[in-house]
N, C-alpha and C positions, 0 to 999 in steps of 0.2 A: 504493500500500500504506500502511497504517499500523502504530503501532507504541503499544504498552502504554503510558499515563503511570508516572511513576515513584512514583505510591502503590496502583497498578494499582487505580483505581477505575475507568477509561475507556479506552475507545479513541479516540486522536489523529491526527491527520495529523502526520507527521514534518516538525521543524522545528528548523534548529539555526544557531549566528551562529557566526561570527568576529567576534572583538571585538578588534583591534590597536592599540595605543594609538603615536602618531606620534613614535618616540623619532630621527629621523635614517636610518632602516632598519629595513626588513624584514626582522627575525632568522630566520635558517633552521630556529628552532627551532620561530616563531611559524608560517610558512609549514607547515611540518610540522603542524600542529593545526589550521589553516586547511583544508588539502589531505584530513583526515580528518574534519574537519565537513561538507565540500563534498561528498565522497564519499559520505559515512551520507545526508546528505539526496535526492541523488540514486539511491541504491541504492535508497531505501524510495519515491524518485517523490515527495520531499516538497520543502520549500523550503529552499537555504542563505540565511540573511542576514549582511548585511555591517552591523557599526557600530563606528565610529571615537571611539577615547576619547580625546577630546582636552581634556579637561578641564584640562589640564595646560599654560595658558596661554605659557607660556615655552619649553617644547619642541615644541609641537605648532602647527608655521607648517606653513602651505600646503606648502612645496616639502615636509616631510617628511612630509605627507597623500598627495602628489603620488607619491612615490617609493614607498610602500606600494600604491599605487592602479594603479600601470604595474609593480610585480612581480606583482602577482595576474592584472593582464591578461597578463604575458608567462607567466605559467604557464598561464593558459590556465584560473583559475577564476573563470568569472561568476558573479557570486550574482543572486538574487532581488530586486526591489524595488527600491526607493530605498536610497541608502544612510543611514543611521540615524548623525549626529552628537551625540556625548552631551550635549555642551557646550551644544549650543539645547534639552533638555531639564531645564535643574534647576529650571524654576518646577512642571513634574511631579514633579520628584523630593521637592521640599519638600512639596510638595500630599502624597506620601502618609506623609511623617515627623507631617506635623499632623493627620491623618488617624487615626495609630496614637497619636496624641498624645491626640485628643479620643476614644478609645474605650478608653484605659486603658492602652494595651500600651507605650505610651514616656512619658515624662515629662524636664522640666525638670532639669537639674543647671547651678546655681549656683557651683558650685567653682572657684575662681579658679586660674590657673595654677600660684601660688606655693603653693596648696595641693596640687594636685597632683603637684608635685615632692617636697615635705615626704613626701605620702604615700605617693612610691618610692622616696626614700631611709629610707623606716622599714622598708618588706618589703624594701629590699636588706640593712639592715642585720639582719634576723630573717632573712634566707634566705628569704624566702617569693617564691611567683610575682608576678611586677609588672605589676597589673591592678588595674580602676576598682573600689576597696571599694562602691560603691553609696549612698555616704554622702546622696543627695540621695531614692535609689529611695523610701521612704516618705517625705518631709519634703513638710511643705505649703509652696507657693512663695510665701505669705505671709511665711515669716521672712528672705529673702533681703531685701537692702538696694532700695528700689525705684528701677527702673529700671536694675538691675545685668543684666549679661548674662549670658546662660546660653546651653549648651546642650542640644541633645536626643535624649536618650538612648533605647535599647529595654529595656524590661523583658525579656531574659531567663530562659526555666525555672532555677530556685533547686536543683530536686534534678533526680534521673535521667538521663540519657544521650540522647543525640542519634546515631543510627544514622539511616550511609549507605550505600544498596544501588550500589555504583558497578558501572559496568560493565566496567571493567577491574580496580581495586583489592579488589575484592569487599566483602566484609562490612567497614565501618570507622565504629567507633563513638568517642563523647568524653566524659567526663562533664562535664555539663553546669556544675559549679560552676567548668569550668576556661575560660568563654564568658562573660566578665564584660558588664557594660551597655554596648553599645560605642556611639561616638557617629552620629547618623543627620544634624543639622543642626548646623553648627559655630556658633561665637556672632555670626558675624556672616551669616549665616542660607543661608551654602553649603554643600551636600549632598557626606557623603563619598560616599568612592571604594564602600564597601562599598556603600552605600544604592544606590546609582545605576546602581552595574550591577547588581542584583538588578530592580530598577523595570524598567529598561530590556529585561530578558530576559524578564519578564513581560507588559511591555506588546507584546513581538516576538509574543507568543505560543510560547516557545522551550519545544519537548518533551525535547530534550538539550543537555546541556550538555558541549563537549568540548572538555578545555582541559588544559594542561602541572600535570603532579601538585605543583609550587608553590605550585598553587592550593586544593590540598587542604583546606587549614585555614578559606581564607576557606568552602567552602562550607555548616561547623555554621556561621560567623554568618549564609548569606544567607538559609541555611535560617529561621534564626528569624524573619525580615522577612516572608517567604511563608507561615511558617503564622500569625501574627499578623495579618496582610492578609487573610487566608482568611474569614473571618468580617465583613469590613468590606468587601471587594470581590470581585464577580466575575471568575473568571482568572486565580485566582491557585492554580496548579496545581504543583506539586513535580516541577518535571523531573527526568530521567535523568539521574545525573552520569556522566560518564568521564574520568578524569584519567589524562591521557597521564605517564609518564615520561620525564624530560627526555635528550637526546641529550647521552650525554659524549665525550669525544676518544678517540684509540687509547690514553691511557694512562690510561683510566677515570676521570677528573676534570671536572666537570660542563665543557660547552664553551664555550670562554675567546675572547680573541683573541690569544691565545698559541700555541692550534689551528691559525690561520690565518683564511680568510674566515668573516666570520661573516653580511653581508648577501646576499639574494638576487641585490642589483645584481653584487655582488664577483662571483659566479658567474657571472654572466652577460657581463662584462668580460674573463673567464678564458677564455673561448670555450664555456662548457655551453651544450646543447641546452636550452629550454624541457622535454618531454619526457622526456631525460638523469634531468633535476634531479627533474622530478616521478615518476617511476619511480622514482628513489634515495630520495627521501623518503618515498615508498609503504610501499618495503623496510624502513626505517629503523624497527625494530619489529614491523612485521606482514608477514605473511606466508602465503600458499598454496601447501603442500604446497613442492616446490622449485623453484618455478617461481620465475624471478629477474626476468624483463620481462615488462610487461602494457600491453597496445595499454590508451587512455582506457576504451575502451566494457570492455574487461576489468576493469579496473579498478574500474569502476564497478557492476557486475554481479557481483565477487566479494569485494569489501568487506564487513566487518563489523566490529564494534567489539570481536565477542568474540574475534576475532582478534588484538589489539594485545597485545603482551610486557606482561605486570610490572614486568619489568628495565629499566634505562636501555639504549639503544643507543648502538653506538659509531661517529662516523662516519668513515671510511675512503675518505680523496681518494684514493688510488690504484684503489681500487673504483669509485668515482663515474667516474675519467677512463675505464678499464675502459668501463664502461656506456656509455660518453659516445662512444665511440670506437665501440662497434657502433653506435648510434645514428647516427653520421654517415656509416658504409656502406650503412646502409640507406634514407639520406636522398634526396632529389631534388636531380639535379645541379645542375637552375637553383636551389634554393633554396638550396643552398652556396653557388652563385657568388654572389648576390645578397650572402647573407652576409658572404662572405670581400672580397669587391671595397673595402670602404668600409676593414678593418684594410690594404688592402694601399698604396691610393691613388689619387689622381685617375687615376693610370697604366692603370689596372685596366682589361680590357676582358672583362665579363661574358660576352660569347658564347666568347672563347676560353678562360673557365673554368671553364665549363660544358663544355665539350668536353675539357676536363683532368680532369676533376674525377672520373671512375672511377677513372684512378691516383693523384691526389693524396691521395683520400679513405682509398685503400688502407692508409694507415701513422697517420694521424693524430687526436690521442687529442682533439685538442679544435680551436676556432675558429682559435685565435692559430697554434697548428701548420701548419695546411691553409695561412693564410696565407703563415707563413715557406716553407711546402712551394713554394707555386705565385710565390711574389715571384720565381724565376728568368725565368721568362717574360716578366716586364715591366723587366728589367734593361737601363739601357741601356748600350751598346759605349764604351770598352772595359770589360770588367765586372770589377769588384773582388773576386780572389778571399781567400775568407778561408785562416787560414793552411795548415792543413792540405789545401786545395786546391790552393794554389801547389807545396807540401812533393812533390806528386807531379810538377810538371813540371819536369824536370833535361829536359839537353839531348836525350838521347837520347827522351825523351815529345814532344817540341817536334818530332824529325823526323820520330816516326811521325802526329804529328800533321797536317804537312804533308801526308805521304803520302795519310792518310785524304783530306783536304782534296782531292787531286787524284781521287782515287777517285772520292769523293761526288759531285764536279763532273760528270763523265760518267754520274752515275748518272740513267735515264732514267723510273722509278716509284719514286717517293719514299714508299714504303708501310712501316711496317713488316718485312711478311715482306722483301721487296726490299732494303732497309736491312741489315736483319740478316743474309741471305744475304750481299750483299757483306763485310760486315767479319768475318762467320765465315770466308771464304776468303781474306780478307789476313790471317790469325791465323793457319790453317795454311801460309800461304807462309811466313811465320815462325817457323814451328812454336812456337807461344806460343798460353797460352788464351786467351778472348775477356774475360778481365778484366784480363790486361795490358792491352788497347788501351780498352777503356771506362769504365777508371780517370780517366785521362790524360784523356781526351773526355769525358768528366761533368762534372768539372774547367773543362775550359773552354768549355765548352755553359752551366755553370748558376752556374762559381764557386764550386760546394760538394763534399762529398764525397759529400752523398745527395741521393737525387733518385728519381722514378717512373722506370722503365727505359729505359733509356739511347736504345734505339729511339723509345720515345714521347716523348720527347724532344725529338728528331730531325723526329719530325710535325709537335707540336704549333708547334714554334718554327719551322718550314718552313724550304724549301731555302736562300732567301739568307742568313734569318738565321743560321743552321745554320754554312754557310760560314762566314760574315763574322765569328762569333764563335771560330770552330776556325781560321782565320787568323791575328785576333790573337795568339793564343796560338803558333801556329807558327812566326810571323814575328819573335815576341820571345826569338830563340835568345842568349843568352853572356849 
């Protein structure tokens, strides 16, 4: 399918980046506008691309390219193509500053630092906005001192308004006197940030642009570089903006790390599902009808952009572990065990946690839980119970505990039903319910107070261990 350009002169094939710049982590906000560029592209059958702004010489090392590059793989968004590094592009980006330069639309400014400061401390001192007077815009660059530096500036519309049709924020216009000459080549001849990602979304061939409403303001200046390009180059077509609004905390304040996690990694160290996260993110703003989870291929198929809030969203870890927690009943048991086996240890034996893994999964909201759920299993004798495990064996626990012990010994199907039969009729010999005795036996079966049902228990850890652990325990009577 395709979709309108955003001067609706043409019909395009849909095309849209993620552009993440390598700050240490993959902010969950940025993942979030990633996950709904990826989406539109593939909803319209078009292409997502991926490009890394790493211009940013001193933050932007390997490992933290690295780390953005294995969170989009654990979500599970491929993009398109090559991936597209900004940084081995600035001899393009300067190509089209000298480009708008020798066609009229940018020119030289000469202004030295120290005039530049003079001339923000005078609109601070009048109150006025603090932006480039244009003091160089007409001057011929014969009167600079030769061989002084400079640099190079955009010319700017002088009157009228700059109106962007966005697709979430609607109608949003600027007047143009308030878009001063911003700079395209600094004086020692590197391309800012504005130039460069404009160049680059152009040269992607990018039909939307979908990014955190932060971004709002950069797009009256990149707009100006595209339509000044417009006339000098083929290609240079006015995409679609949609500026997402950014995700704030439960107490409405833009998201901090006061919040709590704020990189993808963190999430996924917390025990969230790959799908969890990307479901929650989905939600995070947009939405179909009240439907709260969407298998990928749904997701994909019911996305659109004219569905994303206005408002900021708010994110809600209680919500997310929520989602996260059906997510892993609904999961494949080997692919839990797989999971859980490496939080719990070398100890770890995947086939018997995979064969736990219907009751363990039964209660637990995330990875690190299942873990702590099923660590009983791999405990070795005597096992150390914590305290409110111990708080239930007094003496009189200790001897019914023996009892069981001898019980069990003779029992000849070690099944469930069998199990539970038996100790339902030593509960009524003692006329006591069957949580007096499988308090005590939890206890010292698992060392904790919670556990998957006392019976499954009983299976999973089999008869000797079974024994040999309700021994202990019985045999340490006074």
């Amino acid at each position: 399918m395709a979709s309108s350009s955003g001067n609706g002169s043409q019909v395009r094939p849909v095309v849209t980046r993620f552009a993440p710049s390598p700050t240490g982590f993959l902010h969950i906000g940025n993942a979030r506008t990633g996950l709904f560029s990826w989406l539109y592209a593939r909803h319209f059958g078009g292409k997502a691309l991926l490009r890394i702004e790493d211009t940013d010489k001193k933050r932007s090392t390997q490992e933290a390219i690295d780390v953005i590059l294995d969170g989009l793989d654990w979500l599970g968004l491929e993009f398109d193509g090559d991936t597209v590094y900004q940084s081995q592009r600035a001899e393009r980006h300067a190509e089209v500053a000298l480009k708008l330069l020798e066609a009229g639309q940018a020119y030289k400014c000469y202004a030295t630092p120290e005039e530049l400061a003079e001339m923000r401390e005078q609109q601070k001192a009048a109150k006025q906005p603090m932006r480039y007077d244009g003091r160089w815009r007409d001057r011929d660059p014969s009167e600079a001192p030769e061989g002084a530096p400079f640099t190079v500036r955009i010319k700017t519309p002088e009157g009228g308004e700059t109106v962007i049709e966005d697709a979430v924020q609607g109608r949003v216009k600027v007047d143009n006197r308030e878009i001063d000459d911003f700079i395209l080549l600094r004086a020692d001849g590197t391309p800012t940030y504005m130039l460069a990602v404009v160049v680059d979304d152009m040269d992607m061939g990018c039909t939307h642009i979908i990014r955190g409403d932060d971004h709002l303001n950069n797009a009256f200046r990149q707009i100006q570089v595209i339509r000044a390009m417009q006339g000098i180059e083929d290609g240079w077509n006015e995409p679609t903006y949609a500026h997402v609004p950014l995700i704030h905390g439960n107490d409405g304040a833009k998201l901090s790390k006061r919040h709590g996690a704020l990189g993808v990694r963190d999430y996924r160290e917390m025990g969230i599902l790959p799908e969890a996260l990307f479901n929650y993110l989905l939600r995070l703003g947009w939405g179909h009808g009240d439907q709260e989870e969407f298998s990928r291929e749904e997701a994909i198929e019911l996305f659109d952009i004219a569905g994303v809030n206005k408002g900021p969203s708010r994110f809600d870890m209680k919500k997310l572990l929520s989602m996260n927690g059906n997510y892993i009943r609904k999961a494949d048991d080997a692919r839990l065990a797989k999971l859980v086996a490496p939080l719990i240890g070398s100890q770890a034996d995947e086939g018997l946690l995979t064969r736990a893994m219907p009751e363990l999964k039964a209660r637990a909201r995330d990875l690190n839980e299942l873990a702590d759920g099923a660590s009983f299993l791999f405990k070795r004798r005597p096992l150390e119970l914590t305290e409110k495990a111990a708080g239930l064996l007094d003496d009189e626990a200790r001897e019914r505990l023996a009892a069981i012990s001898a019980r069990l010994a003779k029992e000849t199907d070690w099944t469930i039903e069998a199990l539970e039969a038996n100790l339902k009729a030593y509960a009524e010999e003692l006329e006591l319910g069957l949580g007096k005795l499988a308090q005590p036996l939890r206890a010292a079966l698992t060392g904790q107070t919670t556990s998957p049902g006392i019976f499954d228990v009983l299976v999973l850890l089999g008869r000797e261990e079974s024994l040999a652990r309700i021994d202990d325990q019985a045999g340490s009577q006074g």
